[in-house]
C-alpha positions in Angstrom: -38.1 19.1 -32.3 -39.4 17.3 -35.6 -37.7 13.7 -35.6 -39.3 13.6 -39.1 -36.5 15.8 -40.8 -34.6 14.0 -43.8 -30.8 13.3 -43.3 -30.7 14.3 -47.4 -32.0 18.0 -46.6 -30.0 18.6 -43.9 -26.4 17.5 -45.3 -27.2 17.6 -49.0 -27.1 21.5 -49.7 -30.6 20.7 -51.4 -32.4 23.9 -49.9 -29.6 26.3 -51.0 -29.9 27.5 -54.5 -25.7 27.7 -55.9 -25.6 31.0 -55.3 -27.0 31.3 -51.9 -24.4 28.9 -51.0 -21.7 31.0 -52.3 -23.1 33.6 -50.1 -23.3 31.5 -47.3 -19.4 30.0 -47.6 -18.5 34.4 -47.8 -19.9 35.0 -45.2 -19.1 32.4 -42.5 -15.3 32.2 -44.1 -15.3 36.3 -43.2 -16.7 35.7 -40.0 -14.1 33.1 -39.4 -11.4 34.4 -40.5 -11.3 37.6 -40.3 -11.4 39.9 -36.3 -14.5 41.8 -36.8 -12.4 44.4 -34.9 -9.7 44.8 -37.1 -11.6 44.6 -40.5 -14.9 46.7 -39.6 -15.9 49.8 -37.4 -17.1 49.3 -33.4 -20.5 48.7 -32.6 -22.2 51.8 -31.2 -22.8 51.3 -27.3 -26.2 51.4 -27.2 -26.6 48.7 -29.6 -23.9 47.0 -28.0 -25.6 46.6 -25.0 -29.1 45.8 -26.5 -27.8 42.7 -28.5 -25.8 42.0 -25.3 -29.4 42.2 -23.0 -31.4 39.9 -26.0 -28.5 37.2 -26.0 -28.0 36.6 -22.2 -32.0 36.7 -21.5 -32.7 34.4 -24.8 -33.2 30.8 -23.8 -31.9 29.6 -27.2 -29.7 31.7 -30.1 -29.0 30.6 -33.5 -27.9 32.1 -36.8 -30.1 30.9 -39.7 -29.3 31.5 -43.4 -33.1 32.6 -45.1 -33.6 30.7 -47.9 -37.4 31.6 -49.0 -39.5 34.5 -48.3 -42.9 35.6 -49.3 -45.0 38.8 -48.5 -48.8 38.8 -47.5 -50.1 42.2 -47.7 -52.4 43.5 -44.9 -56.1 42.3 -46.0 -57.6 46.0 -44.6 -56.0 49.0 -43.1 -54.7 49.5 -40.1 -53.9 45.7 -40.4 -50.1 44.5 -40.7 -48.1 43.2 -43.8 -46.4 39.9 -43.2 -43.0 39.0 -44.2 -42.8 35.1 -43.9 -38.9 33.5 -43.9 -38.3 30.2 -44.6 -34.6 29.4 -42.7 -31.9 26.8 -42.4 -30.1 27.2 -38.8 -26.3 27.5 -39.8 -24.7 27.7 -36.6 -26.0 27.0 -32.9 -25.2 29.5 -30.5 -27.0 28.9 -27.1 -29.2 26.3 -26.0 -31.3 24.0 -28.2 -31.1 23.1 -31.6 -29.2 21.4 -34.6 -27.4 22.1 -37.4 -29.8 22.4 -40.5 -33.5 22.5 -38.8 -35.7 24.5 -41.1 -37.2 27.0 -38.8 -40.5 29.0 -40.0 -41.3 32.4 -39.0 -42.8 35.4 -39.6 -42.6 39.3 -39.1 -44.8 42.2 -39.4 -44.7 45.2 -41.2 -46.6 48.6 -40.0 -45.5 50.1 -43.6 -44.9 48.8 -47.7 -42.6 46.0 -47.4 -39.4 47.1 -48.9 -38.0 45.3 -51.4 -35.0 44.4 -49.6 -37.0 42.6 -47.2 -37.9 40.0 -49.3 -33.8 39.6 -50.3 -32.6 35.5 -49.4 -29.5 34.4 -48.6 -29.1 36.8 -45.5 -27.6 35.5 -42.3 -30.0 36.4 -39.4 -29.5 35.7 -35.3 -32.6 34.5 -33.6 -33.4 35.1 -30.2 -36.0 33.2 -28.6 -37.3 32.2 -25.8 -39.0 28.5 -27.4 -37.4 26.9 -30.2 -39.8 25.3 -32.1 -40.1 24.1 -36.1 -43.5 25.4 -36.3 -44.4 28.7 -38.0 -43.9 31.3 -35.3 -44.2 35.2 -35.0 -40.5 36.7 -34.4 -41.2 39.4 -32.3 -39.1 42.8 -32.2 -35.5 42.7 -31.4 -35.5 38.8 -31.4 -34.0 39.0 -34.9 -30.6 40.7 -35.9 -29.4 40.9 -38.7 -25.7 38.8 -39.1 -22.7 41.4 -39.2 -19.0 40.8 -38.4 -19.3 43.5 -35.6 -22.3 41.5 -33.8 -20.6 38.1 -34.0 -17.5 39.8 -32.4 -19.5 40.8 -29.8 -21.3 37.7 -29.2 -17.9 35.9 -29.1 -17.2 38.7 -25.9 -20.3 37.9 -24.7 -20.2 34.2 -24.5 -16.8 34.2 -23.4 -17.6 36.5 -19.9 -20.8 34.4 -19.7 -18.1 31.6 -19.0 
């Protein structure tokens, strides 16, 4: 882990833009406050289990709050585009890790990147195997997208892990 880190970037809201952190308090006070189960529909099985499977055979699982991305375009075809995320770990869920690292990742695109893609603010659970601060690939299924159903089921989870 980078020792390195300032104590002002992690606690002084510096790498949110105002209304980023608007979107960030909505989110984690819905999450909070709110059973997913009461509020929102059930998670498909299939999915269910899938998330399950990636959280129990991740070494280390946080949610991160994207705060920058940029696109790189495939140089040639048959080549992948290149969505890279700049994020701010939120919340640590399993194994290693603290409270406002910046992780630095990327992902790839077969086709156009959407424009949604490059959206910020969105809340994201990583999956991985090393946590590092380094600029890393994110492979498939080690990101998921943050919804009140999926952090239901990772409380479930957690809790029979017990």
């Amino acid at each position: 882990m980078n020792s390195k880190r300032k104590q002002s970037n992690v606690y002084g809201w510096q790498c949110f833009p105002p209304v980023q952190i608007a979107r960030l308090i909505l989110a984690l006070s819905i999450s909070l406050l709110m059973p997913p189960s009461i509020c929102f529909g059930e998670i498909p099985a299939g999915k269910a289990e899938t998330f399950g499977d990636y959280i129990k055979n991740s070494k280390h699982v946080v949610l991160v709050c994207e705060v920058q991305k940029t696109a790189k375009p495939a140089e040639r075809p048959g080549t992948y585009h290149e969505v890279h995320v700049s994020a701010t770990v939120v919340r640590l869920v399993k194994g290693q890790g603290v409270v406002g690292d910046r992780l630095s990742y990327y992902t790839l695109c077969e086709d156009r990147i959407p424009p949604a893609a490059l959206e910020v603010g969105g809340l994201t659970f990583l999956m991985l195997d090393d946590y590092q601060l380094d600029k890393f690939l994110l492979g498939t299924g080690d990101g998921w997208r943050y919804t009140p159903e999926l952090d239901g089921l990772l409380s479930k989870i957690l809790k029979a892990g017990k």
